[in-house]
C-alpha positions in Angstrom: 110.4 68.5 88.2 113.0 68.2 85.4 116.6 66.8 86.8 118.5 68.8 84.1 119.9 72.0 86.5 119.9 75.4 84.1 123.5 77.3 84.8 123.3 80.6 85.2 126.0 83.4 85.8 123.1 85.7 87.1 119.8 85.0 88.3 117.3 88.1 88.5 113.9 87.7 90.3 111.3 90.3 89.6 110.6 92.1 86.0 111.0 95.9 87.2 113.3 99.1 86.4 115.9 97.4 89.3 117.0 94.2 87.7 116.5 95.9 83.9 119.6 97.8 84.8 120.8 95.5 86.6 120.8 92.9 83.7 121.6 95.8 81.4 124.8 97.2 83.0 125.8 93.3 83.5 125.5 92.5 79.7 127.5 96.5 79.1 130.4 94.4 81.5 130.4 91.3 80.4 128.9 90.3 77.2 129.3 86.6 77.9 127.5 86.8 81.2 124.5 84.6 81.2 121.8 86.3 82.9 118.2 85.2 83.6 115.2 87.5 84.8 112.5 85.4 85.9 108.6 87.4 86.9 105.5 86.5 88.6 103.3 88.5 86.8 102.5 87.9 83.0 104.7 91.0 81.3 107.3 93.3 82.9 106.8 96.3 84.7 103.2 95.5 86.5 104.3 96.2 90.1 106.2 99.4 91.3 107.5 100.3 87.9 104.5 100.6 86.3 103.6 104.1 85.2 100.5 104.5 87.2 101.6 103.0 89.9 104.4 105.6 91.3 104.7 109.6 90.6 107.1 109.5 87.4 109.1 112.1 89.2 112.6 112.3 88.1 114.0 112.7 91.4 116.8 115.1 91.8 115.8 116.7 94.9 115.1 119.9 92.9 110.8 119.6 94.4 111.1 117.0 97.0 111.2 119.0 100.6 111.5 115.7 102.5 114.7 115.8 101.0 116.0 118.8 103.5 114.4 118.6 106.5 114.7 121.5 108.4 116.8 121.2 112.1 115.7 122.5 115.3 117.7 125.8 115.0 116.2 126.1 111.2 119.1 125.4 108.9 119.0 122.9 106.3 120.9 120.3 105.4 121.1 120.2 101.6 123.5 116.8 101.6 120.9 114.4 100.9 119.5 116.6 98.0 122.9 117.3 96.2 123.6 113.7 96.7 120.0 112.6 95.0 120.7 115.0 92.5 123.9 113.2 91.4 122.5 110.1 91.7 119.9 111.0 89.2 122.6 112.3 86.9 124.2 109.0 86.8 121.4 107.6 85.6 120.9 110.0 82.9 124.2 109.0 81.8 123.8 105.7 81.5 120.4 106.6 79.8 122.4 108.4 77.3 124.8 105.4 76.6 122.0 103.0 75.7 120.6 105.8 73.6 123.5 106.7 71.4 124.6 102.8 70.7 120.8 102.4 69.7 119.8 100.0 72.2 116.7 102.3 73.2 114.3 104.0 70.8 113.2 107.6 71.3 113.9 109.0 74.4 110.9 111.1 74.7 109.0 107.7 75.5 110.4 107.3 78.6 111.6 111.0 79.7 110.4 114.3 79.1 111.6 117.6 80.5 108.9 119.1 83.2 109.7 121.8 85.4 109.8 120.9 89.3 108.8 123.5 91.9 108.4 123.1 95.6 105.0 125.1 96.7 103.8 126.3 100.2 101.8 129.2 102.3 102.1 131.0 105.4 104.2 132.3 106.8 106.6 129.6 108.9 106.1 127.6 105.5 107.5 130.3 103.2 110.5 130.9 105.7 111.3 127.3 105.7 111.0 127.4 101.7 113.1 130.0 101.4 116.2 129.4 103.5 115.7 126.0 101.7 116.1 128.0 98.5 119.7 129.5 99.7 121.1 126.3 100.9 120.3 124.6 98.1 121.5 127.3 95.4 124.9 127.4 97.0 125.6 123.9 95.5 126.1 124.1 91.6 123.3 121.3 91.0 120.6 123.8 92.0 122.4 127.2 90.8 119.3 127.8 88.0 116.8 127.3 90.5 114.7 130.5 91.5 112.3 131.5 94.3 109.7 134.2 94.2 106.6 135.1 96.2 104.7 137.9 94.1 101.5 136.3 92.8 102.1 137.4 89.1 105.3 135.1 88.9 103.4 132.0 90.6 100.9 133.0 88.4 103.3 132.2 85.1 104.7 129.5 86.8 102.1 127.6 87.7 98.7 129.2 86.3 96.1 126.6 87.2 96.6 126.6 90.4 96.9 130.5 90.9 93.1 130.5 89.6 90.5 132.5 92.1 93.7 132.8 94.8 93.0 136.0 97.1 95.2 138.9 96.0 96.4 138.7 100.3 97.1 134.9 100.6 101.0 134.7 101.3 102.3 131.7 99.0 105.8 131.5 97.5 107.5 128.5 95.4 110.7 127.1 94.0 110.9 126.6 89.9 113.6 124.3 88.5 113.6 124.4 84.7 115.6 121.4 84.6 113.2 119.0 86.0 111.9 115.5 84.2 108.7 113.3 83.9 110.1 109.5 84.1 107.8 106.8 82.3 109.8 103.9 84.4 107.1 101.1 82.8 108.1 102.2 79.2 112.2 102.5 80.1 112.0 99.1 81.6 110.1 97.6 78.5 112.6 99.1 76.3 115.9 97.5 78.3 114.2 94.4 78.9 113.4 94.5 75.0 117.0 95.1 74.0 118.2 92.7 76.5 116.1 89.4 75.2 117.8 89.9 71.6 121.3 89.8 73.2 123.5 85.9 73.6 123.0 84.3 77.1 119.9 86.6 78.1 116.7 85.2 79.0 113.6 86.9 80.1 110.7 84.5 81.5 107.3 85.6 83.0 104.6 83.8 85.0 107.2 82.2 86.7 107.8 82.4 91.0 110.4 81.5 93.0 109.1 78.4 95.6 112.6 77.5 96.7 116.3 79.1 97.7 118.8 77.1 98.6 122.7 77.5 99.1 124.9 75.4 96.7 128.8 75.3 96.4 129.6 78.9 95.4 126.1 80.1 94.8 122.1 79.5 94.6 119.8 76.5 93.6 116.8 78.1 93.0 113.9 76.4 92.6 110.9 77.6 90.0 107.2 77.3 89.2 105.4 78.0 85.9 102.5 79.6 87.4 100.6 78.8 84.2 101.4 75.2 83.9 102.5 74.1 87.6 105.7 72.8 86.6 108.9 73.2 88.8 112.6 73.8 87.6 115.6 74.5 88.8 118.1 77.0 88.1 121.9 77.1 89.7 123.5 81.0 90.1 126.5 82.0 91.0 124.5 85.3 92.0 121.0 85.8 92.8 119.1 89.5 92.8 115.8 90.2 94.5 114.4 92.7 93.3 110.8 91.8 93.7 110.1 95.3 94.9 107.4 94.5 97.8 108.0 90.6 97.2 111.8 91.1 97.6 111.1 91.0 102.0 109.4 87.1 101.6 112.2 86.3 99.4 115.1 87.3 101.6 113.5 85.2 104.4 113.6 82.6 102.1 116.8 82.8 101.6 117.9 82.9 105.5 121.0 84.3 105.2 121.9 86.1 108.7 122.5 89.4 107.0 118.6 89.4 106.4 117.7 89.2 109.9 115.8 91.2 112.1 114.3 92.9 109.0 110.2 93.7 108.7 108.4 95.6 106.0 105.3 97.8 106.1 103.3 98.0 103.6 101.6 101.2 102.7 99.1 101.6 99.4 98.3 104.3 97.4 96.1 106.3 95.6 95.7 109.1 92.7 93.5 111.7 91.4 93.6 111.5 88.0 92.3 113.9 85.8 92.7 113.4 81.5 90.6 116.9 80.4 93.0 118.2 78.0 92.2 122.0 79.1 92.9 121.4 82.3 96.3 119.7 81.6 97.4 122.5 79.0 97.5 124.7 82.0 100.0 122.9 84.1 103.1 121.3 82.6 104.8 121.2 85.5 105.4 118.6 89.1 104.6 120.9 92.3 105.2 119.4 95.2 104.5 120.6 98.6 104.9 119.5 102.4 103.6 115.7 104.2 101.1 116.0 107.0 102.1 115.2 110.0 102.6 111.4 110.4 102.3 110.9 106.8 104.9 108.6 105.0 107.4 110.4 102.4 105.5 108.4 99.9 102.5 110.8 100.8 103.8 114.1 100.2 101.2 115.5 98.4 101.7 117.1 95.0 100.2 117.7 91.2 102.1 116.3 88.4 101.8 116.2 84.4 102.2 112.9 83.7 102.9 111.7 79.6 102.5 108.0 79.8 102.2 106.3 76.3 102.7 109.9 74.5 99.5 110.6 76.6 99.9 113.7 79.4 97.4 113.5 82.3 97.1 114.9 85.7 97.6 113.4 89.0 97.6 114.6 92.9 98.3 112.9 95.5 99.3 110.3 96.6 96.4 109.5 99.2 97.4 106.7 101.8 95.7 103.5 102.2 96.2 100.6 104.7 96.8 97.0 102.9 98.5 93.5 104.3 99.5 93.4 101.1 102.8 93.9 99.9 102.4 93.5 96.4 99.3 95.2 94.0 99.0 91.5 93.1 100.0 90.1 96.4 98.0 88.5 99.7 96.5 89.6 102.5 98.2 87.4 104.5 102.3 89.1 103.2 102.6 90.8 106.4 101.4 88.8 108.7 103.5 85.8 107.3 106.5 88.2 107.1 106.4 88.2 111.1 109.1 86.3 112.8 110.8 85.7 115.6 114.0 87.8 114.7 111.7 90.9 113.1 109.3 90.6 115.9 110.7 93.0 118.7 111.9 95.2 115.9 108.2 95.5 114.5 106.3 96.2 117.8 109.4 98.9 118.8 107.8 100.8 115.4 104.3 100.3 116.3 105.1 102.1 119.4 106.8 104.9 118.4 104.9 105.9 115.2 101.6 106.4 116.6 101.4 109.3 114.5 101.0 107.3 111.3 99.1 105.4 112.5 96.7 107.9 112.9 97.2 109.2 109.7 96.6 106.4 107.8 93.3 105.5 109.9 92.5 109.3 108.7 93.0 108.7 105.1 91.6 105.4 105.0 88.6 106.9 106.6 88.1 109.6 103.8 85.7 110.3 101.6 86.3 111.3 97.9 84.9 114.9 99.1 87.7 114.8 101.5 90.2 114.6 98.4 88.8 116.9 96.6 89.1 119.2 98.8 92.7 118.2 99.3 93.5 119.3 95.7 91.8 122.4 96.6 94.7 123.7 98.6 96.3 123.2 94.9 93.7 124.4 92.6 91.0 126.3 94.3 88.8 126.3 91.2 88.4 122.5 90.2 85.9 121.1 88.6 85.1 117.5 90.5 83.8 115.8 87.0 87.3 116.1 85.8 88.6 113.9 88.8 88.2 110.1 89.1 90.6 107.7 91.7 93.0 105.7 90.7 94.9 103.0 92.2 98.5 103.3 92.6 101.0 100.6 94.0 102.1 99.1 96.6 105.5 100.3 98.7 106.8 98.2 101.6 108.6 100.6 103.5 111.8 99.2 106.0 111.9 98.0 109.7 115.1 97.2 110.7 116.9 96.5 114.2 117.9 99.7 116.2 120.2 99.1 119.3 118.7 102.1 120.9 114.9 102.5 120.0 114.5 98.6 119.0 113.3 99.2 115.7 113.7 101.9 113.3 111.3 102.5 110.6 113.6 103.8 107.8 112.2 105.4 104.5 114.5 104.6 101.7 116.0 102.2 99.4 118.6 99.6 101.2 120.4 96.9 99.4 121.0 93.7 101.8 123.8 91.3 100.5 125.2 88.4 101.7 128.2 88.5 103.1 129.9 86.9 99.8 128.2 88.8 97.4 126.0 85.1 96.2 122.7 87.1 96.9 120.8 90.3 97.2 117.9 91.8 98.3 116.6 95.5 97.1 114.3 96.6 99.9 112.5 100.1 100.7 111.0 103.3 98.1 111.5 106.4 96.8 113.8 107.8 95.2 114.4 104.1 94.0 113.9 103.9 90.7 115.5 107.4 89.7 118.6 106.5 91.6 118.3 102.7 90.2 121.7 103.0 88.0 124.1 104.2 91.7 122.2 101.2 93.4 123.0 99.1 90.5 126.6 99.9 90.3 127.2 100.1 94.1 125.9 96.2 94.2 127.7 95.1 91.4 131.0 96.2 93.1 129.7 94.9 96.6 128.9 91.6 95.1 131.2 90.8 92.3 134.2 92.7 94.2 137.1 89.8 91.9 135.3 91.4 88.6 134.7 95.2 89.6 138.4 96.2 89.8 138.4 94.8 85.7 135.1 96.4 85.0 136.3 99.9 85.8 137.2 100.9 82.2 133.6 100.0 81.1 131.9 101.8 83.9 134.0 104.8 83.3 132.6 104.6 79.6 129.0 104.2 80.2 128.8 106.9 83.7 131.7 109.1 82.5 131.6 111.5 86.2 130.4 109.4 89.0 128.9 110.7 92.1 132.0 112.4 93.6 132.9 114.7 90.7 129.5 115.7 90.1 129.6 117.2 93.5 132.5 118.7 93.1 133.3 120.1 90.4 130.9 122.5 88.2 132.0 122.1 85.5 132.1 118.9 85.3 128.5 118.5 87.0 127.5 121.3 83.8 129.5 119.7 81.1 128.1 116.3 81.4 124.2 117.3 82.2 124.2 119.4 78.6 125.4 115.8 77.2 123.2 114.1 79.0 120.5 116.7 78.2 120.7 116.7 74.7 120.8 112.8 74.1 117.9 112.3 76.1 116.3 115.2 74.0 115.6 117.4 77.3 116.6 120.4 75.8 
């Protein structure tokens, strides 16, 4: 190991769409910042950012119905939706600031508009659906959305999957115009491209953290060259993890008591992918529909166009599988080495209480492709099973953390777990990560660097103009800055 320590301002471990903006909207508040993001893997993006490897949904609760769950008396709650919706705005306007200095290249590479609609049938479905419908529409985010039932709207709405439908079959969906296909490996590639040309940015690969250890006012980390074996060290003021599935492992490492009495399971996935171009001409659009019981968020099955590398495709899904792993390119042995004494009780608490997907995921690891196929049927009745192969997705490592009633809680969601001085964080959880990923970014930096934030509010008021709060509230403000937004990003 070299004795010469490398000084950095900002140390960010894991290549992905989480410490790209990160780094990005650093560099957009300090210029001088020197910033370091160190991966595993041999280029950027491989993991949970990776194009095949999540849904490319831009998630603004316009399709999702995990989003408003549905209380015992039937209402629904549309606050988590509006507030996902926002979220998603934000990041479309930071989108639109690296666009118009130039520091991304055509936006249709990474986003393209795709309507969203929310699908279901029968009866207790299309009730649900519709009340749905009129809470979300009385919030100014989802005013253009529309609901119908008749068979010749679905039918112009969504045509391949109205194919060879009884004329009787009661079905009804949502359509939002104003939905988006995300390509998050392409976005990422482009940041982490304009990033490497700026002063004080440095971008390594094949490299993995082996050490984390507190030092004065920050981080010694210690580093291995996976390639040539070789160990450095770097010393941060401020250390990110955002490993995705590695991030768990990493904030163990770390040991700070914040961290504590967190576990992770990990939950794979899987896609029908289908690449006939006249089947995909017939559905431009992401319908999604309701989870099975049991099934994880992750799992709520829908059919999406997809345009990855100017490229549209086809997938349903995602199909559950089982893994120790919590990485694509991980071990077997992640979870099991993830267990300890603090996570333990916490762990066993959600083994007992969510028999249900447990069963599940014994049922979909258990299935045979038939089995999926006729999965998609419930979507498109008249497929053609040549025009389907499987494809592996990625991983997601969804939370357990410590519940004073239950024990443990297993919580579906993205969490950020800081140290109480800001010197290091850890991005656990999923969905709607990445889509949110500019909110999460900000939040942390004003959690972490809380002396810099206050002098850092002129530049964040130039690159996210309306932050979460005045999107909700105000109309017009919501309207004004989505047609900006809309028309930089070309999504008009």
């Amino acid at each position: 190991m070299a004795n010469n320590i490398e000084q950095m301002d900002a140390l960010l471990v894991g290549a992905g769409i989480m410490s790209a903006t990160l780094a990005a909207l650093l560099k957009e508040f300090d210029a001088s910042f020197k910033v370091e993001v160190i991966e595993q893997r041999s280029r950027e993006a491989q993991e949970s950012s990776d194009p095949w490897n999540n849904a490319g949904t831009g998630h603004a609760g316009l399709c999702e119905l995990n989003y408003t769950p549905e209380a015992a008396d039937g209402s629904i709650d549309n606050q988590r939706a509006v507030r996902i919706n926002c979220q998603f705005e934000e990041s479309k306007q930071f989108w639109s600031h690296l666009v118009a200095k130039g520091a991304l290249g055509t936006p249709r590479d990474f986003i393209n508009p795709t309507p969203h609609l929310s699908y279901v049938s029968g009866n207790k479905d299309i009730r649900y659906l519709r009340t749905r419908y009129e809470a979300l529409t009385r919030h100014h985010a989802f005013a253009e959305m529309v609901f119908a039932e008749d068979h010749a709207t679905l039918a112009k709405w969504m045509p391949l999957m109205m194919q060879g439908r009884r004329s009787d079959e009661r079905l009804a969906a949502t359509y939002a115009a104003g939905g988006t296909d995300v390509d998050f490996g392409n976005l990422t590639t482009q940041l982490l491209t304009y990033l490497g040309k700026l002063d004080g940015t440095t971008i390594a690969y094949n490299q993995k953290v082996t050490g984390l250890q507190r030092k004065d006012n920050g981080w010694l980390v210690t580093i291995k060259n996976r390639l040539t074996s070789e160990s450095r060290q770097v010393q941060s003021r401020f250390v990110f993890l955002g490993a995705g599935g590695g991030a768990l492992p990493l904030l163990q490492m770390s040991g700070i008591p914040e961290g504590k009495g967190f576990g992770g399971f990990p939950v794979g996935g899987q896609w029908l992918r289908c690449d006939n171009p006249d089947v995909i001409k017939q559905h431009g659009s992401k319908v999604y529909s309701r989870a099975a019981v049991g099934a994880p968020p992750m799992s709520v099955p829908h059919l999406d166009n997809r345009v990855v590398n100017g490229k549209a495709s086809l997938l349903f899904g995602p199909y559950a599988c089982f893994t120790t792993k919590f990485l694509k390119d991980g071990s077997i042995f992640d979870l099991p080495f993830s267990v300890r004494p603090d996570n333990l009780w916490p762990m066993l608490a959600v083994a007992r209480d969510n028999t249900d997907l447990t069963v599940y995921l014994i049922k979909e690891v258990l299935q045979s492709h038939a089995k999926r196929l006729d999965s998609l049927r419930q979507f498109y009745p008249t497929l053609n099973p040549a025009d389907w192969r499987l494809e592996i997705a990625g991983q997601r490592v969804q939370i357990i953390k410590k519940d004073a009633k239950k024990g443990g809680i297993l919580q579906f969601g993205t969490e950020v777990v800081a140290a109480a001085d800001g010197s290091i964080a850890a991005l656990l959880g999923a969905s709607p990560g990445a889509s949110v990923s500019v909110s999460v970014m900000i939040d942390l930096i004003e959690r972490c660097f809380p002396s810099r934030a206050k002098a850092w509010n002129n530049k964040v008021a130039d690159i996210v103009p309306a932050r979460i709060s005045a999107l909700e509230s105000s109309a017009a403000t919501y309207n004004d800055i989505r047609a900006r937004s809309d028309k930089l990003l070309q999504l008009i």
